[in-house]
N, C-alpha and C positions, 0 to 999 in steps of 0.2 A: 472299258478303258482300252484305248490302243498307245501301242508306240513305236515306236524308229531307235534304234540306236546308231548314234557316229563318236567312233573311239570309245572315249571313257564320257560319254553323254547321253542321254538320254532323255529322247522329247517326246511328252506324253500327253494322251489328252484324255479327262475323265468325263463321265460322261454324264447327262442330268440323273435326275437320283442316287448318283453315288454317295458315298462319304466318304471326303478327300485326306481325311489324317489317316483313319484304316486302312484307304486304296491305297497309299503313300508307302505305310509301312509294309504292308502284302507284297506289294509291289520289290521293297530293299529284300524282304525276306525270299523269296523266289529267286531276285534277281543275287544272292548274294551280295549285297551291296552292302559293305559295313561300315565303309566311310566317305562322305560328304558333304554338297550342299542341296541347298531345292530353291527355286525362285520359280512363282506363280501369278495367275493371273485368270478372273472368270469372274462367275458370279456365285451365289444364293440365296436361298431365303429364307434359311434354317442354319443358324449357326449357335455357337458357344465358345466367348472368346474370357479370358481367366486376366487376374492382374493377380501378384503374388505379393502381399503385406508381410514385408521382410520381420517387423517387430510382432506380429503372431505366428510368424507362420504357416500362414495358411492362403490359401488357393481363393478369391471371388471370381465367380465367374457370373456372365453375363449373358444370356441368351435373346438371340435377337432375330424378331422374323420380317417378312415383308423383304423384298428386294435389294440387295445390296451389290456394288460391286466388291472384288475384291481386287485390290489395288494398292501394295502386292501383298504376296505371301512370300516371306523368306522364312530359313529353315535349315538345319543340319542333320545330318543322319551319325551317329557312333551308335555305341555299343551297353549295355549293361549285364553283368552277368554272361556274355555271350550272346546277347539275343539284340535284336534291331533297336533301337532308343532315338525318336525321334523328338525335334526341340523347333516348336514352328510357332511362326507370329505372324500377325495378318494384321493388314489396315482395313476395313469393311465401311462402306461408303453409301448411304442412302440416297432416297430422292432429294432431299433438302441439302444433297451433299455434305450432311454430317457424319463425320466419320469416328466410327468406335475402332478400337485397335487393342492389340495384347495378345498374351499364349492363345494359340486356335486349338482348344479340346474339340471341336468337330465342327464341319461343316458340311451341310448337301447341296450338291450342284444343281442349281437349277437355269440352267444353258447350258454351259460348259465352262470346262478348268482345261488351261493348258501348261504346262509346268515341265522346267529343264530340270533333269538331277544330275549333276555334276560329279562323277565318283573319282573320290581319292584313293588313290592305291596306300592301303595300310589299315589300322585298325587305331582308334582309343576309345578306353575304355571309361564309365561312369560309375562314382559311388557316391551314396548315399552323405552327407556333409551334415552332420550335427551341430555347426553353429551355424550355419544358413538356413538349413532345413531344406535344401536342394541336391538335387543330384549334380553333379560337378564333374566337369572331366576329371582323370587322374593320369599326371604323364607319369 
């Protein structure tokens, strides 16, 4: 991964074999970055995208390989506990141009990812929401 920073931005590019939700967060954590956004764009061929069934509860996730773009990736960076808590969705686009979409639990670049994080000066934080069953901002 490299980047560039101008002001409160930062343009980054990950690189094939990475995985772009761990490089993401490594990345806010190094950088101190504890509040913003992320908009993205690249490819892979190895992903895991989640859809969340509000009436269980619970997480599906979907893993999908073979070549996809990803087009886009948007994303937030806060806080839980104190620690980096990222919240990222992707549209991911194959050869037939069908496109799967939802939470992005992981992705590996196979070309490249290029991606702005946009940091907000400040902090909020997340807890845990017992009738969602999500983590939720808390102002």
């Amino acid at each position: 991964m490299e980047y560039k920073k101008f002001q409160n931005k930062y343009i980054l590019r990950i690189d094939k074999g990475e995985e772009i939700v761990e490089t993401l967060k490594k990345f806010c954590e190094d950088n101190d970055i504890k509040l913003g956004t992320i908009t993205g764009l690249g490819a892979t061929n190895n992903a895991k995208v989640g859809l969340y069934n509000i009436e269980e509860k619970k997480y599906y996730s979907k893993e999908l390989t073979g070549d996809h773009e990803i087009a886009p990736l948007y994303g937030n960076i806060s806080t839980m506990d104190g620690k980096v808590y990222l919240h990222v969705h992707a549209n991911l686009c194959n050869q037939e141009n069908k496109s799967f979409g939802g939470h992005l639990n992981s992705a590996i670049v196979s070309a490249t990812f290029e991606a702005v994080i946009e940091v907000i000066d400040g902090e909020v934080e997340r807890e845990f929401s017992e009738e969602i069953g999500l983590n939720l901002y808390k102002f």
